[in-house]
N, CA, C and O atoms as a DFTB+ gen file, in Angstrom:
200 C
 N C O
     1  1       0.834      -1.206       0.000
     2  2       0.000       0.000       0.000
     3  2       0.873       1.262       0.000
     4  3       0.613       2.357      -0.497
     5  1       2.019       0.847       0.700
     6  2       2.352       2.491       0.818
     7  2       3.543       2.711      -0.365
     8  3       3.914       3.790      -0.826
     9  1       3.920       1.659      -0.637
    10  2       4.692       1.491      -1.963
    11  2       3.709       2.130      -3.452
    12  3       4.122       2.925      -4.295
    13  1       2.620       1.607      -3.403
    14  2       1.488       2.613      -4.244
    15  2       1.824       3.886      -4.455
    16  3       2.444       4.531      -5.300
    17  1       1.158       4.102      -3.306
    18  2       1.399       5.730      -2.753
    19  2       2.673       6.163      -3.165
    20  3       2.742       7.229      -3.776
    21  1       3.403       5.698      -2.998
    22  2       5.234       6.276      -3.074
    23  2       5.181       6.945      -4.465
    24  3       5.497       8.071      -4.850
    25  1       4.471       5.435      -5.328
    26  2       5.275       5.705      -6.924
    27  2       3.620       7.018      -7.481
    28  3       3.620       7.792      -8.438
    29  1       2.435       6.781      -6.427
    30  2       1.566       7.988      -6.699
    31  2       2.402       9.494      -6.797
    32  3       2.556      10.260      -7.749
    33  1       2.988       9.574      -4.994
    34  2       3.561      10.778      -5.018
    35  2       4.837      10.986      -5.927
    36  3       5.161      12.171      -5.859
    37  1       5.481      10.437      -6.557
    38  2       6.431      10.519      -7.413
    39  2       6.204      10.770      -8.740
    40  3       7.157      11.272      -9.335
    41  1       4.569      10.427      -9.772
    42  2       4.298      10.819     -10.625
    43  2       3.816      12.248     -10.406
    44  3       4.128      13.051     -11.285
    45  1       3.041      12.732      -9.279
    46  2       2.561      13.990      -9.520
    47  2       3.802      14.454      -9.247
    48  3       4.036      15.293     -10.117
    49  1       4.842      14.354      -8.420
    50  2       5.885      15.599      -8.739
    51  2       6.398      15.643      -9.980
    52  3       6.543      16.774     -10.443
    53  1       6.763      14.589     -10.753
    54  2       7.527      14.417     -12.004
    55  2       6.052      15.625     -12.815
    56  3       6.248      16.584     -13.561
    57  1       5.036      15.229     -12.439
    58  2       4.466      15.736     -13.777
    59  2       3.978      17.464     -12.892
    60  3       3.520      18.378     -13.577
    61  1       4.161      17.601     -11.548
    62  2       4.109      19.496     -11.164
    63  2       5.423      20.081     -11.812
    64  3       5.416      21.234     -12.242
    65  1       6.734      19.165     -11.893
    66  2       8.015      19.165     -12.101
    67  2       8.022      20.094     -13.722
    68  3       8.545      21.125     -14.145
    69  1       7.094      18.998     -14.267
    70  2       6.986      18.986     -16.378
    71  2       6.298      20.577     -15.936
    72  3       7.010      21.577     -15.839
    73  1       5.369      20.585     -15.787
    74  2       4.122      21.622     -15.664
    75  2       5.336      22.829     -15.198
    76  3       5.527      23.561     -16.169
    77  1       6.084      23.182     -14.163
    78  2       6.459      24.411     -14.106
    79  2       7.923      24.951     -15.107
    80  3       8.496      26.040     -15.156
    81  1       8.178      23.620     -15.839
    82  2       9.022      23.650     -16.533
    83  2       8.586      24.529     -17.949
    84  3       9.170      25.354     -18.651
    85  1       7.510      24.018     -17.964
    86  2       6.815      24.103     -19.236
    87  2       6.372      26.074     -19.122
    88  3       6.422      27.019     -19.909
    89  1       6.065      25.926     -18.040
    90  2       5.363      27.250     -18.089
    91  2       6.465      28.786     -17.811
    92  3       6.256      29.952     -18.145
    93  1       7.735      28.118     -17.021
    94  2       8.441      29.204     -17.032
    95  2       9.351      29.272     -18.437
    96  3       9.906      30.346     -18.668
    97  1       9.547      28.056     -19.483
    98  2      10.012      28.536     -20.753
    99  2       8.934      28.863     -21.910
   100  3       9.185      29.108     -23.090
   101  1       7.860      28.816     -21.375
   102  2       6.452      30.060     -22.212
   103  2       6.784      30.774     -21.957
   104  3       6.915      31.420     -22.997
   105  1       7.434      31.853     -20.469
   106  2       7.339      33.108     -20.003
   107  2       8.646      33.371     -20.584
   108  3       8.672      34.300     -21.391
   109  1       9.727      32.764     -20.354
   110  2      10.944      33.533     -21.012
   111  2      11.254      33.368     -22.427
   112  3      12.302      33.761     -22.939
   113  1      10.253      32.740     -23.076
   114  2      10.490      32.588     -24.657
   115  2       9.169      33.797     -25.223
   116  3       8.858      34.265     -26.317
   117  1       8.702      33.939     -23.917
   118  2       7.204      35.362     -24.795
   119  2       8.050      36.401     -25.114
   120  3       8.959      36.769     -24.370
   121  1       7.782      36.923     -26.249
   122  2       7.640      38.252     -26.536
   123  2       7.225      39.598     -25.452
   124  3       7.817      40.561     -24.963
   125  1       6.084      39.117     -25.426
   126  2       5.719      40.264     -24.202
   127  2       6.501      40.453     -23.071
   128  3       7.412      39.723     -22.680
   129  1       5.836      42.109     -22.263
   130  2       6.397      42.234     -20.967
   131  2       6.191      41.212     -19.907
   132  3       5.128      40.685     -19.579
   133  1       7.217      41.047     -19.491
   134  2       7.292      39.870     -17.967
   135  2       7.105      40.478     -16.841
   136  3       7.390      39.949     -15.766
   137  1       6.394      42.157     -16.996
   138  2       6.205      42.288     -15.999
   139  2       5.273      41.633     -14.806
   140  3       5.394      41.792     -13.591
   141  1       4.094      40.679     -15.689
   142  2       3.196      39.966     -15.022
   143  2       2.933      38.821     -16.034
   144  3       2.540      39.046     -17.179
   145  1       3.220      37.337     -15.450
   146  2       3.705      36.032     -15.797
   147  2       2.063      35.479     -16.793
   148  3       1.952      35.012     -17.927
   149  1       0.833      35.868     -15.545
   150  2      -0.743      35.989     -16.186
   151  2      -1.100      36.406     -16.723
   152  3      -2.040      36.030     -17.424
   153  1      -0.446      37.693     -16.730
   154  2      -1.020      38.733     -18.221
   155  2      -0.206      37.934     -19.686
   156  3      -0.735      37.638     -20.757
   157  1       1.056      37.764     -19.304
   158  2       2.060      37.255     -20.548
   159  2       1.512      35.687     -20.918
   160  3       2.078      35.144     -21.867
   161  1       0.696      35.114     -20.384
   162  2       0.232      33.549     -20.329
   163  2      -0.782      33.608     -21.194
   164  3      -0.837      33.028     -22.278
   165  1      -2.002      34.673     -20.470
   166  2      -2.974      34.953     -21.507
   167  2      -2.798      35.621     -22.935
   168  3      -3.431      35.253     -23.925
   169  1      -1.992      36.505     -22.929
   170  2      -1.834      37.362     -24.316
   171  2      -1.271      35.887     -24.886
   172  3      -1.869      35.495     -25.888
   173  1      -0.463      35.231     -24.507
   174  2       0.519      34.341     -25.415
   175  2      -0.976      33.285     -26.195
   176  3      -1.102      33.039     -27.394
   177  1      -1.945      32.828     -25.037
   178  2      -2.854      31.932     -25.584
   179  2      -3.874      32.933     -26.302
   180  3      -5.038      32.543     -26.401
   181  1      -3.576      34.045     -26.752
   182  2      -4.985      34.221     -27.401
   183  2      -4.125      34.729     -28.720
   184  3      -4.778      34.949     -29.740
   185  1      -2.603      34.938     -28.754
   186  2      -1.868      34.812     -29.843
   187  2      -1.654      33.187     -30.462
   188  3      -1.076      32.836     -31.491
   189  1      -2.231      32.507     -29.600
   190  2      -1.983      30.678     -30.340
   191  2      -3.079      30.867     -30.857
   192  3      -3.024      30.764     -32.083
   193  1      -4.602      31.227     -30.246
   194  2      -5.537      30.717     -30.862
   195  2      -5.610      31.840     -31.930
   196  3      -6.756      32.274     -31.814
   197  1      -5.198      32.296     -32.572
   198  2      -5.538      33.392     -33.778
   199  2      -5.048      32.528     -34.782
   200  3      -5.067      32.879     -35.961
């Protein structure tokens, strides 16, 4: 049981791990100001969906 659990808690870090990876090279590969990470997240997704 707790061996479960182990390899549970070990996928969600690997994949919070992917996830903040992912999102801080969106922010330093945007174009836009970095002055705010949410503002630069949204402008970036409504420049994908165009």
């Amino acid at each position: 049981m707790s061996h479960r659990a182990l390899m549970k808690t070990t996928l969600l870090e690997k994949a919070i791990t992917v996830l903040i990876a992912l999102i801080l090279t969106f922010i330093l590969f945007s174009d836009d100001d970095l002055a705010s990470p949410r503002d630069t997240t949204m402008a970036g997704l409504q420049h994908t969906r165009r």
